[in-house]
C-alpha positions in Angstrom: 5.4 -11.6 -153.1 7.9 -13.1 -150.5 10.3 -15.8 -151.8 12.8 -18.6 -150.2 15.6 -19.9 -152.6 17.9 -22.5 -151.1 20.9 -22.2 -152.8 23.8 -24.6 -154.4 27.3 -24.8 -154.3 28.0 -22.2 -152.1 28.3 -20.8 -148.2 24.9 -19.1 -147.9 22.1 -21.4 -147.4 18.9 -19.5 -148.2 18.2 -16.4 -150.0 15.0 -14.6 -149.2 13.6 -11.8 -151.4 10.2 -9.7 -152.8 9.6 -9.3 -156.4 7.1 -6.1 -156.5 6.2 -4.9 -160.1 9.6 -6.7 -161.1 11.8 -5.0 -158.7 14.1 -6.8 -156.2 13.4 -5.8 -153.1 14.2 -6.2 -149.4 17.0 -9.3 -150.2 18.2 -11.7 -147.2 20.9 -13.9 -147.4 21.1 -16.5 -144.6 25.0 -17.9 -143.8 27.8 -16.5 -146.0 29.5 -13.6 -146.2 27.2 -11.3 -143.9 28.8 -8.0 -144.7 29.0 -8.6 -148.6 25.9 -10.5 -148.8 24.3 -7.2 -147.0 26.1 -5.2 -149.1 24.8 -7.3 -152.3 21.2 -7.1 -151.0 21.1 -3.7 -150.2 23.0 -2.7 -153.9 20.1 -4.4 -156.2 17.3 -3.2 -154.0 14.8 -1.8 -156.3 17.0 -2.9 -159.3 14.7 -4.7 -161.8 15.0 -7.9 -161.8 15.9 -9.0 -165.5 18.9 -6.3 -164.9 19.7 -8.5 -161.5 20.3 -11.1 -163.2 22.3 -9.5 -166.1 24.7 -8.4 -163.6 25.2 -11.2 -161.3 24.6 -14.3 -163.5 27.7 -16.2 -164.3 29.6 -14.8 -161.2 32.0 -17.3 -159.8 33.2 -17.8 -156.1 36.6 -19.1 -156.5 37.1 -22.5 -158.0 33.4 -22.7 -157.5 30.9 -22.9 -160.8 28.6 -20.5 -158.9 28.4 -17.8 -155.7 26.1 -16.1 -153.9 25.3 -13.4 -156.3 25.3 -16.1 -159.0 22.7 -17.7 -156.6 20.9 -14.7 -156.6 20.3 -14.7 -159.8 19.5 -18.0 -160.4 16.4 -17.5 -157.8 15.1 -14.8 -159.8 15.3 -16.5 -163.0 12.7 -19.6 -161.3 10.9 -16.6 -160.2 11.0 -15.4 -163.9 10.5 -18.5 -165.3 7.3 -19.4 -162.3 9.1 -22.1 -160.9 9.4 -19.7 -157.5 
């Protein structure tokens, strides 16, 4: 299933994603960073998701409480927790 996350707090404006049998898959991130945020997509591509979030949760851009990968995992946590 496809999913749209807008995200908080940070330069990228909308994360796009597919959870298939728990696995990340085929992530977009729309403003940011392009190159990292391509980067990030294409390192947790087929990751599960719980392990996702392990990773990226808690990561902090800067001064700022959150980032895009934080972001990241925050969208698959509402998908986790079926607020998605």
């Amino acid at each position: 299933m496809r999913y749209r996350y807008m995200t908080q707090g940070t330069c990228s404006r909308v994360i796009e994603f597919e959870v298939e049998e728990g696995k990340v898959k085929d992530v977009a991130f729309t403003g940011g960073c392009h190159g990292n945020l391509q980067g990030v997509g294409r390192l947790v591509e087929g990751m599960k998701a719980e392990d996702v979030i392990a990773r990226l949760e808690g990561i902090r851009c800067g001064a700022k409480p959150t980032s895009c990968p934080d972001q990241l995992a925050q969208a698959l946590k509402a998908v986790a927790d079926g607020q998605g």
